[in-house]
C-alpha positions in Angstrom: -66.6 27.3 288.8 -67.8 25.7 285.9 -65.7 23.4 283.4 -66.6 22.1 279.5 -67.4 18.4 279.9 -65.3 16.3 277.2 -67.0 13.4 275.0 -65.5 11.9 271.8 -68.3 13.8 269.9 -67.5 17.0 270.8 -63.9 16.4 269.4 -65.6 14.7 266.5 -67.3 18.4 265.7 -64.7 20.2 266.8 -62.6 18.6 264.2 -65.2 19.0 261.1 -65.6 22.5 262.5 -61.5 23.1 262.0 -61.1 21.1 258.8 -64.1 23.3 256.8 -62.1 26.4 258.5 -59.2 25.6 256.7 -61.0 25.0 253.9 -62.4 28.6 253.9 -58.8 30.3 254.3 -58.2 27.9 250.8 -60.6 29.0 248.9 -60.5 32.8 250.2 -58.1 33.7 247.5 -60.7 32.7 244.3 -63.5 34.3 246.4 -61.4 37.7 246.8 -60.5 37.3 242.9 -64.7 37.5 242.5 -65.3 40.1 244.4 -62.5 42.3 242.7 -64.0 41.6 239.4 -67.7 42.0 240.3 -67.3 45.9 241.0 -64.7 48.3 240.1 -66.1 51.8 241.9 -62.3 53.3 241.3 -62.2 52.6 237.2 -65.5 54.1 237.3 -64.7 57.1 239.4 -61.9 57.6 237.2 -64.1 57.1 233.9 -66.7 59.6 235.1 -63.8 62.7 235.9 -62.2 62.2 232.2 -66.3 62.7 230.9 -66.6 65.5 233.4 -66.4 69.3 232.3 -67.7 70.9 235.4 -65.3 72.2 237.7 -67.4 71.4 240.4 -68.5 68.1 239.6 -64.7 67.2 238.6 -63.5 68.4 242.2 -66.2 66.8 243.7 -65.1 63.7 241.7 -61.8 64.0 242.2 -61.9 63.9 246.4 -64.5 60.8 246.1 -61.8 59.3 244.3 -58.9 59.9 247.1 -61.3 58.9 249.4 -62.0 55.2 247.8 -58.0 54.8 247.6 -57.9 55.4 250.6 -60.7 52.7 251.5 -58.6 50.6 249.8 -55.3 51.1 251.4 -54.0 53.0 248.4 -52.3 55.6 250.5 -49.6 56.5 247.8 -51.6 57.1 244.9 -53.8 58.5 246.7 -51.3 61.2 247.3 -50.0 61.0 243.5 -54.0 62.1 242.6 -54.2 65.5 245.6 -50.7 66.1 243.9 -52.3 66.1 240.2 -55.5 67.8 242.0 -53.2 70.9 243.0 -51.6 70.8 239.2 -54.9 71.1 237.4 -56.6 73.1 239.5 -56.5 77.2 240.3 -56.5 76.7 244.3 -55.6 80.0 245.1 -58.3 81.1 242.9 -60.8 79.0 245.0 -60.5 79.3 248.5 -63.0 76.2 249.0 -60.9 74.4 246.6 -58.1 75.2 249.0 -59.6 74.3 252.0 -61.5 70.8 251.3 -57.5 70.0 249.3 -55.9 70.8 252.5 -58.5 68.5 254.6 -57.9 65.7 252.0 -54.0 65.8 252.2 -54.9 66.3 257.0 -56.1 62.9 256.3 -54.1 61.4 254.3 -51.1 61.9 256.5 -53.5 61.1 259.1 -53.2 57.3 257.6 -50.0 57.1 256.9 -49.3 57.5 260.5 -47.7 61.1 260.1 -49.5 63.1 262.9 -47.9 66.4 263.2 -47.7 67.1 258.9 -51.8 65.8 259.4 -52.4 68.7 262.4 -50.8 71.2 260.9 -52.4 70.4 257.3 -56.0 70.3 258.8 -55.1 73.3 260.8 -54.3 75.2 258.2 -58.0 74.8 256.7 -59.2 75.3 260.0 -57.7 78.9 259.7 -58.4 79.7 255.8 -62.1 78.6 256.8 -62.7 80.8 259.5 -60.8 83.8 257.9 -62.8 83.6 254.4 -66.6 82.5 256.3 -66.2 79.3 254.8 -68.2 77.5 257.7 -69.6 74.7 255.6 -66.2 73.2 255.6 -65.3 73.4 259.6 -67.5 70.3 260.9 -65.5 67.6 258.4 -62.1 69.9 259.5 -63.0 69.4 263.1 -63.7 66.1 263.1 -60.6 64.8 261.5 -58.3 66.8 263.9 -60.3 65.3 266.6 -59.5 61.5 264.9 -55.9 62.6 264.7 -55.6 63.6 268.2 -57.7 60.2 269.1 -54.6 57.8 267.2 -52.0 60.0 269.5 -53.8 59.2 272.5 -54.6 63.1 273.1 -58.5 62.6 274.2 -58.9 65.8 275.9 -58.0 67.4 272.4 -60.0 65.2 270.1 -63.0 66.1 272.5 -62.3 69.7 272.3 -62.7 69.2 268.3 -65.5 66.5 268.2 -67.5 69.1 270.2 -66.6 72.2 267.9 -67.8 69.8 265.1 -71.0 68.9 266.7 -71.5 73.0 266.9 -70.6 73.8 264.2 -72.9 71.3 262.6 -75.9 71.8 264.5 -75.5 75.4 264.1 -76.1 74.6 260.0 -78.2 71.9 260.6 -76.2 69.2 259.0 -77.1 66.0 260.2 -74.9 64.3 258.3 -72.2 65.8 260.1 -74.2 66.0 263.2 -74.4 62.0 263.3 -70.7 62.0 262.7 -69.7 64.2 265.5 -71.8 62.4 268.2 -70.3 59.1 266.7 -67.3 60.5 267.3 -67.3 62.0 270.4 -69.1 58.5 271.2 -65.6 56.6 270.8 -63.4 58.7 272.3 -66.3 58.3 276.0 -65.6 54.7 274.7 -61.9 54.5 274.6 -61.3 56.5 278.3 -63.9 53.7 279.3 -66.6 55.6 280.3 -69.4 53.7 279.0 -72.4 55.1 279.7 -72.0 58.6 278.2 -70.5 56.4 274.9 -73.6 54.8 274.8 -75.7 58.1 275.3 -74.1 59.8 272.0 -74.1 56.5 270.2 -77.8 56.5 270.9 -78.4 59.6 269.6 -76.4 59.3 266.7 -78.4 56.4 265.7 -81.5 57.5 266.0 -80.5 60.1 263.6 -78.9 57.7 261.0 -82.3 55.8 261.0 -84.2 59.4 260.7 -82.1 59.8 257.2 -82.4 56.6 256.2 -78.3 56.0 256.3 -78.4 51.9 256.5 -74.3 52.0 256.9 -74.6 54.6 259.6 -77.1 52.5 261.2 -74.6 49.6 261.1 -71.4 51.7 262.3 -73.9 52.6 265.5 -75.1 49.3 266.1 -71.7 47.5 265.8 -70.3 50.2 268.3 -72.7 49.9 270.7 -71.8 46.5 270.3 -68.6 47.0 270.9 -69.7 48.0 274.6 -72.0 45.4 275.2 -69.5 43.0 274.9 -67.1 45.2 277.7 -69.4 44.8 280.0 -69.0 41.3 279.5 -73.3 41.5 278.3 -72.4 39.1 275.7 -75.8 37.8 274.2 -77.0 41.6 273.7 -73.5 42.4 271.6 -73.7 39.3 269.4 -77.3 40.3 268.5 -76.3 43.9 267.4 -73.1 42.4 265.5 -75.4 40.1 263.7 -77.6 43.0 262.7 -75.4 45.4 261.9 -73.6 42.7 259.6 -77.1 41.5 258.1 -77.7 45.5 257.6 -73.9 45.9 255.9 -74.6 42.9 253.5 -78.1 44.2 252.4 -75.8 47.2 251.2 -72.6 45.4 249.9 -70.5 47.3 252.3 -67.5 44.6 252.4 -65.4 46.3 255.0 -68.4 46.6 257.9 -69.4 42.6 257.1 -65.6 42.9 257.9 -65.2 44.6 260.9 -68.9 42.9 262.3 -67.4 39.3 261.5 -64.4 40.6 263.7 -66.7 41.7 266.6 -68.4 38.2 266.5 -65.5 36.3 266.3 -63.9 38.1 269.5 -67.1 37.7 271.4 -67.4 34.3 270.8 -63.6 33.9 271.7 -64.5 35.6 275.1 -67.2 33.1 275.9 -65.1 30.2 275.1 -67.5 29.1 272.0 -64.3 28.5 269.6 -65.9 27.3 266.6 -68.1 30.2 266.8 -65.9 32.2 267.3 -63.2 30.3 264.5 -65.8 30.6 262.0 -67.0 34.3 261.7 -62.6 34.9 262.0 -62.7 32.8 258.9 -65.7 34.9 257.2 -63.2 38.3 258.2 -60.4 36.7 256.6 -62.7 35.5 253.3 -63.8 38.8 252.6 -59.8 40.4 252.8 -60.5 44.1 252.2 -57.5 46.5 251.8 -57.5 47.5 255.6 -54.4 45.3 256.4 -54.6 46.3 260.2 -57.8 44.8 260.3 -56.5 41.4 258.5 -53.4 41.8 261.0 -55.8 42.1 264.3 -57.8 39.3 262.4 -54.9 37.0 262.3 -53.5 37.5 265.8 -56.9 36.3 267.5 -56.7 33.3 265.1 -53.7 32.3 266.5 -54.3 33.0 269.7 -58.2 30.8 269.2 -55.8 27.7 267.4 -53.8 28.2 270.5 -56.9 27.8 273.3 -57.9 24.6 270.9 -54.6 23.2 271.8 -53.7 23.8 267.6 -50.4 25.2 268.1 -49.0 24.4 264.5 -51.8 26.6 263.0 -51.7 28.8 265.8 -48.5 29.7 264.9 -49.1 29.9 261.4 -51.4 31.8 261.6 -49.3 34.4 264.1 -46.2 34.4 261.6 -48.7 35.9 258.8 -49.7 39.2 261.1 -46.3 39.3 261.5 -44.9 39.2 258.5 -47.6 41.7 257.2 -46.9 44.0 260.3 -43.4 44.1 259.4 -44.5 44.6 255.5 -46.9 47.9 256.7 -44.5 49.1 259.8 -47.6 48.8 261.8 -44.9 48.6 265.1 -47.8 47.9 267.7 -48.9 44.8 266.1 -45.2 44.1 265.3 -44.4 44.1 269.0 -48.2 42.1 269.7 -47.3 39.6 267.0 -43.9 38.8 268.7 -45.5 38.4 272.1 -48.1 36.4 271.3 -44.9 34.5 269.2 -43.1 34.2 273.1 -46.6 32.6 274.7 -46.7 30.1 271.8 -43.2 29.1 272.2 -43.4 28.7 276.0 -46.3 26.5 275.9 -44.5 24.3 272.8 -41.4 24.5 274.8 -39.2 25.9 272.2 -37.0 28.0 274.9 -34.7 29.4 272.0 -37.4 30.9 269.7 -39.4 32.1 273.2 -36.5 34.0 273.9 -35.7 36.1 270.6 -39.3 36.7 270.5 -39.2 38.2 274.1 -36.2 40.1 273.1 -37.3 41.2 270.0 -41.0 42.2 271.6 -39.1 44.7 274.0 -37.0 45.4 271.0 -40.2 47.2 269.0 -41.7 48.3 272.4 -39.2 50.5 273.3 -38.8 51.9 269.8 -42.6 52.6 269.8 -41.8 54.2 272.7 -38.9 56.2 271.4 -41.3 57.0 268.1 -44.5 58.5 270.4 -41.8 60.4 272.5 -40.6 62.1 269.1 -44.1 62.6 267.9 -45.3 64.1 271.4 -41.6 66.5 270.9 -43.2 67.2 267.2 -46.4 68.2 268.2 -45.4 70.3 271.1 -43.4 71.9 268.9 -46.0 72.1 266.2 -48.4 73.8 268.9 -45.7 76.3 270.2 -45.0 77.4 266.3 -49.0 77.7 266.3 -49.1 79.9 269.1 -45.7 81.9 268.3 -47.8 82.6 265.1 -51.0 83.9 266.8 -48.8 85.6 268.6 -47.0 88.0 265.9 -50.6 88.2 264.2 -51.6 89.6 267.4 -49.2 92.3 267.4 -49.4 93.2 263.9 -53.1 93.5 264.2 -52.7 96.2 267.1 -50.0 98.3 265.4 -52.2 98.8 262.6 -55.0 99.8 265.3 -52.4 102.2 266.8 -51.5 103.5 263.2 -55.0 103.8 262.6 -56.0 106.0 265.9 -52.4 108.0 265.1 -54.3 109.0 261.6 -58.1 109.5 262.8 -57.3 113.0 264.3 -53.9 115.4 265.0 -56.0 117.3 267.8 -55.4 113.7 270.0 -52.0 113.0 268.7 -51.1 112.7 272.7 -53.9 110.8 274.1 -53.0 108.4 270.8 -49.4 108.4 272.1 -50.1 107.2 275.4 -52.3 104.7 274.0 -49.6 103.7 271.9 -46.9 103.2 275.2 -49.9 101.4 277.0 -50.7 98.8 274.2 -46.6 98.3 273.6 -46.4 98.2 277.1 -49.2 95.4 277.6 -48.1 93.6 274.5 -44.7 93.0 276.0 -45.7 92.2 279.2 -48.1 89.4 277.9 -45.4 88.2 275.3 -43.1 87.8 278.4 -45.5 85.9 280.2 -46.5 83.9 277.4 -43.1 82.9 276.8 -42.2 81.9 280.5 -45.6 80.3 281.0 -44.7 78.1 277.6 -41.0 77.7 278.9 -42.6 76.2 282.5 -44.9 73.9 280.2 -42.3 72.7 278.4 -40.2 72.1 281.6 -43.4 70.1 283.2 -43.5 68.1 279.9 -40.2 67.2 280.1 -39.6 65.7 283.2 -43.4 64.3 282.9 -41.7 62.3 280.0 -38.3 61.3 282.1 -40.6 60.3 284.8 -42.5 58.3 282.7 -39.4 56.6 281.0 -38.0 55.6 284.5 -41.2 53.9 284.9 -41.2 52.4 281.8 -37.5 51.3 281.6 -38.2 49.1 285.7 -41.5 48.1 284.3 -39.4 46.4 280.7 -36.5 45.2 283.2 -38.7 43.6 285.9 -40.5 41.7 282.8 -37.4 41.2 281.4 -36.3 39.2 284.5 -39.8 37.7 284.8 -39.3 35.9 281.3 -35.8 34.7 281.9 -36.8 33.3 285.6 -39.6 31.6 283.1 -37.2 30.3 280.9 -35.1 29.2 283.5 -37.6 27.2 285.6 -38.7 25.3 282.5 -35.4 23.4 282.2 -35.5 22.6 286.0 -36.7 19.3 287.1 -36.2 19.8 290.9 -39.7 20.3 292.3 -38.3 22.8 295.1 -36.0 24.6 292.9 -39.2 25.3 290.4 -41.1 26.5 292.8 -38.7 28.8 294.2 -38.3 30.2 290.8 -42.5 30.1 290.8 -42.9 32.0 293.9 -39.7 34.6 292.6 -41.7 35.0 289.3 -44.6 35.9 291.2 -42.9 38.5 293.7 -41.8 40.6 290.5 -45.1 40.4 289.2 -46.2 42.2 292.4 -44.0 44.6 291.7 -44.1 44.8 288.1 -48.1 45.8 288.4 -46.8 48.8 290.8 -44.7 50.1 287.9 -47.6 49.3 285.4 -50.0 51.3 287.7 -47.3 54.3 288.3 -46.8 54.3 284.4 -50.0 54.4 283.1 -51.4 56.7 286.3 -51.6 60.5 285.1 -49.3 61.9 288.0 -46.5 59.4 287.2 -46.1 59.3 291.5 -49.2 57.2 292.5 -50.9 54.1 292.2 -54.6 53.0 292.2 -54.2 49.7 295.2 -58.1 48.4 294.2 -56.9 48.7 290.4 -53.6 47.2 291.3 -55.1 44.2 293.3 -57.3 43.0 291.2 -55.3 42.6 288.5 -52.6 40.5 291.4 -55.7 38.6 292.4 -56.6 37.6 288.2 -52.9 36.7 288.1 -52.9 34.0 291.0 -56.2 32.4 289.8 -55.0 32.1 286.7 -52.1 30.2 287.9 -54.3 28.1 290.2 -57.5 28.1 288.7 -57.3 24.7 287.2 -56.4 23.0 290.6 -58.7 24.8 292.7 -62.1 25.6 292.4 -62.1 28.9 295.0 -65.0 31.8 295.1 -63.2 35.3 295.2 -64.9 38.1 296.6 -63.7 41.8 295.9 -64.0 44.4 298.5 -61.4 47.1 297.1 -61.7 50.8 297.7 -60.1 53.3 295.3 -56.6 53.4 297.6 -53.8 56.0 296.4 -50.5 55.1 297.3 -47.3 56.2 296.6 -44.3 53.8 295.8 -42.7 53.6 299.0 -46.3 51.7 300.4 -47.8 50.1 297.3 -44.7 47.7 297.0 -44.6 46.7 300.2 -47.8 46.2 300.3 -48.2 44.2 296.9 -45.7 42.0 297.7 -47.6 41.1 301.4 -51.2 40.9 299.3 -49.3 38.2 297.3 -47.7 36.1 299.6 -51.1 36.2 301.8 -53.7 35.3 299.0 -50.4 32.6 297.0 -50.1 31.4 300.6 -54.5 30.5 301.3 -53.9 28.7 297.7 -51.3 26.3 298.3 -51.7 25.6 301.7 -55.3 27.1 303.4 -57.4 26.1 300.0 -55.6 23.3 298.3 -58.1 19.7 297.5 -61.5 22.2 299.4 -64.3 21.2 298.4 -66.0 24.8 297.9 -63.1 27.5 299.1 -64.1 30.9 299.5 -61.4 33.8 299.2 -62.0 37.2 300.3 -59.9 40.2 299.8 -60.7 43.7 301.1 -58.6 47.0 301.2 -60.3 50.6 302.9 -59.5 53.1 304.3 -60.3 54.4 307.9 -59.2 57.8 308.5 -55.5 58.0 308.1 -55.4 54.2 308.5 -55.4 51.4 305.2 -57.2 48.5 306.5 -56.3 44.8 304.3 -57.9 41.7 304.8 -57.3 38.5 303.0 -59.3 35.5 304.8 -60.6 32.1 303.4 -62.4 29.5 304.9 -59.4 26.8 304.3 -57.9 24.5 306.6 -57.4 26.3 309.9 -53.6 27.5 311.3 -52.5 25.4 314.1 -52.9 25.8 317.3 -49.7 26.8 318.7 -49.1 28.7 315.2 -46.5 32.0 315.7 -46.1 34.9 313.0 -43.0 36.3 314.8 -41.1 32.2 315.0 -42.3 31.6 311.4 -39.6 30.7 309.4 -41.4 30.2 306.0 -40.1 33.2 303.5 -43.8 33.7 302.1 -44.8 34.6 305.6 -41.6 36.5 306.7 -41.5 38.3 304.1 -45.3 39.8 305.2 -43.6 40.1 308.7 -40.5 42.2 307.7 -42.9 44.4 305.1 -45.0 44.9 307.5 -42.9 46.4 309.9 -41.4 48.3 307.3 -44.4 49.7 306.8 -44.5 50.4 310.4 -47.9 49.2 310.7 -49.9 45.7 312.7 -51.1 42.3 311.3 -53.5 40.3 313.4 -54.4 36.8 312.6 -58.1 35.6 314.3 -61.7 34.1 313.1 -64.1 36.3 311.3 -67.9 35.4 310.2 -67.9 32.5 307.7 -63.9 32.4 307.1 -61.5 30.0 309.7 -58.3 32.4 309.1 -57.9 36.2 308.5 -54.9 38.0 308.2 -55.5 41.6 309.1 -52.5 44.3 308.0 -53.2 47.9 309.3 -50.8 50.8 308.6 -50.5 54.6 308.3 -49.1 55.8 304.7 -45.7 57.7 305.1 -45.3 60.3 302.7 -42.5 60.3 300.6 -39.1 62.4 301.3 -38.6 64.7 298.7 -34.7 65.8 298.3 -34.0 69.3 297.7 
């Protein structure tokens, strides 16, 4: 493994590098002051609609105008100008009026965070659209429902809407909206991280952009596929689309893309350990300060956490308290609950045990009542969807009694054979209401216990982390070598578990977990821990492994006593270690190795008289799991510990 080499000039530039840093944050405010005063696109917005007598041209006006406040962060008066839109305007008069008014006020609530008054605002454009032909207006409808269901974590929805807007748009041959949709659909690929079909529809909506001409379109493609270069960990190839994209958002003044890019760089540099890099374009982010707080907050927290990898912890936690405070300020409660745990880190590492522990507590505090919030607005929208469909519902039925009213008046001479038709259709109507409603009522049941299931899970996964911190806390104040590792090795046994109830919790059946997944994040855990004093080559050879609880516990904890174990004893002061890890399945059977090429056991070594807890612990869980371990030689490794075992399936009370 490769380590930085330390000389007194390096410190020398890494110093300079810091001290003209600060001296960018000082001087931000005056530059900010500049820009304000060098364009005013608002005042002249609002100039321009008092000259304006087209009604048109004023409308048009108008929603360019709610669309800059909201650029700007302006969410409230943005509102305060629909408001005055609806007063001075005839909307009912206008159907297109109505329509691109009720898109505006979908996305403004979209903003402000309030999901279900967005959905049902945007879907009730959606319907005036398609009742009155107004298809024009569907792509820019479709696409912000799909961004809505994208914040709530609902990607099989926003897809479902990205699409429709892509159809809808290539149907009129809009490419404007074309580009959009594919951009779209690019980030939600991007956020289930499936890479390669995000970089397919970015591509395409690129090439567009560059086939209109559209330089910030250009930019918002280039920094995205960006964004997946540097995923795959292909960091040169990101850096040089960052720097274009910014060069390309500079040539056109667009303040919040130099933003965004300079955030992009500064995160890829921070990734590839170059810190002044990477502490100088954070600076250029901060400099520019557009009215996207979330941005400055995000900005803020990797500053702290960069002052805190230069082994700055005063401005790292400087810098911390500010996204804080202005998280707090905006009720941004993700990066309220990030700010505090970065908070904890920083406190551990300066050893202020009081302040580590209200931040821990006060972390889990906002967690659980973002929790609490997403399980209301997942209640909301269900609900919201249910109303929908009750509606659709009684449309229905209206729609074929005035059919039936309609085939009662064509002709007396079939007044029978209209009768029948009329039981038939009553008939079918009722029987598809009743299904409807117990289909709906089943859904609802599923949902419910999905979310209880997935609360249980969350509530273990908050305890066992809980615990975690306080065995932390409690093994900094001990200065008894055994004791603290005791506490060590305890820490790391709930982290075994802990990573079960991560895996169950984030799995979509709520009852299984992915082992490979589960393993290599164990396997980063341990060499973070004992990366500094060893200098061991891991190999991974982990098969997608579905487990249910009742094995992937057991199991976790015997992966990390086996791989803490070749560590401290097999690996410790070798000069080149070599770790190797593999999980498969044969058949029925699950198949884990962990070998290294570490000191060798003794000779008259015994599992079963072993009296060391690491390695009875792997004897008792294996025989819980009523499976083998062998210990023997294999090709290029002195030890390898061998676990086979069937999977029992778990007992389900009835």
């Amino acid at each position: 493994m490769l380590k930085a080499k330390y000389s007194p000039l390096a410190e020398n530039s890494m110093f300079l590098s810091v001290v003209l840093c600060i001296v960018f944050f000082c001087l931000s405010p005056v530059l900010r002051a500049n820009d304000k005063e060098a364009s005013h696109p608002i005042d002249s917005l609002e100039h321009k609609i008092k000259e304006t007598q087209n009604v048109e041209e004023r409308f048009d006006l108008y929603i360019h105008l709610i669309n800059n406040l909201q650029d700007n962060g302006e969410l409230d008066e943005a509102y305060r100008v629909l408001l005055q839109v609806g007063r001075e305007f005839d909307l009912e008069k206008n159907i297109a009026f109505k329509i691109r008014w009720f898109d505006a006020r979908g996305v403004i609530y979209r903003n402000q965070a309030h999901y279900t008054s967005a959905i049902m605002s945007l879907q009730k454009g959606v319907e005036m659209a398609e009742k009155r032909k107004e298809s024009h207006l569907l792509p820019d409808l479709y696409n912000h429902l799909g961004v809505v269901y994208r914040r709530v974590d609902q990607y099989e929805k926003a897809l479902e809407f990205h699409i429709k807007a892509l159809e809808a748009s290539r149907e009129q041959e809009d490419e404007t909206n074309v580009s959009k949709a594919l951009n779209s659909i690019g980030n939600v690929n991007f956020y289930l991280n499936k890479y390669d079909e995000a970089l397919q529809y970015f591509n395409e909506a690129i090439a567009i952009e560059r086939k209109r001409g559209s330089q910030k379109g250009i930019a918002i493609n280039l920094n995205n596929i960006g964004e997946i270069y540097q995923k795959q960990e292909m960091y040169d190839e990101a850096i040089e689309l960052f720097i274009e994209s910014k060069a390309i958002n500079e040539k056109i003044n667009n303040q919040y893309g130099i933003e965004v890019c300079c955030l992009s760089l500064g995160n890829t540099y921070k990734a590839m350990e170059r810190y002044n890099e990477a502490l100088s374009y954070y600076s250029q982010a901060l400099q520019i300060g557009t009215a996207d707080r979330r941005l400055a907050i995000e900005t803020n927290i990797n500053v702290g956490e960069l002052y805190s990898l230069m082994g700055l912890e005063d401005k790292a936690q400087e810098h911390l308290n500010l996204a804080l405070q202005a998280a707090i300020k905006k009720q941004l409660m993700t990066l309220v609950q990030l700010s505090y745990e970065k908070l904890f880190e920083h406190y551990i590492r300066t050893g202020n045990t009081d302040k580590a522990l209200e931040s821990h507590t006060r972390s889990h505090r906002y967690h659980d009542s973002l929790q609490e919030s997403n399980s209301h607005r997942d209640i909301e929208l269900m609900q919201a969807q249910f109303d929908t469909e009750r509606k659709e519902s009684h449309i229905q039925i209206l729609k074929q009694e005035k059919e039936r009213q309609y085939l009662t008046f064509v002709s007396i001479g079939i007044t029978v054979l209209a009768l029948a038709l009329v039981i038939v259709i009553v008939f079918s109507t009722k029987t598809i209401k009743t299904k409807r409603k117990n289909n709906q009522e089943l859904r609802q049941s599923l949902q419910e216990k999905e979310l209880l299931i997935s609360e249980i899970h969350h509530r273990v996964k908050n305890n066992l982390a809980l615990i975690s911190g306080l065995v932390q806390l409690q093994s900094i104040n001990i200065e008894d070598g055994n004791t603290q590792k005791a506490l060590d090795d305890l820490q790391h046994r709930i982290k075994a578990i802990s990573l079960v109830y991560d895996s169950l919790y984030q799995s979509d059946t709520l009852a299984h977990c992915d082992m490979g997944e589960l393993l290599r994040s164990l396997v980063r855990s341990i060499q973070n821990i004992h990366d500094e004093e060893e200098d061991v080559t891991i190999q991974l050879d982990l098969e997608q492994v579905i487990l249910e609880p009742n094995s992937a516990i057991p199991l976790a904890i015997i992966f990390n006593e086996l791989i803490t174990n070749a560590f401290l004893h097999s690996l410790q002061d070798f000069a080149e270690g070599n770790l190797w890890v593999q999980m498969k399945r044969e058949g029925e059977e699950i198949i884990g190795i962990v070998a290294n090429n570490g000191k060798k056991l003794p000779e008259n070594f015994n599992l079963e008289t072993e009296k060391s807890l690491g390695l009875m612990l792997v004897k008792i869980y294996t025989q819980q799991l009523k499976g083998s371990i062998q210990i023997s030689e294999i090709s290029g490794y002195n030890t390898a510990f061998i676990v086979r075992f069937t999977p029992q399936k778990m007992r389900v009370w009835k």
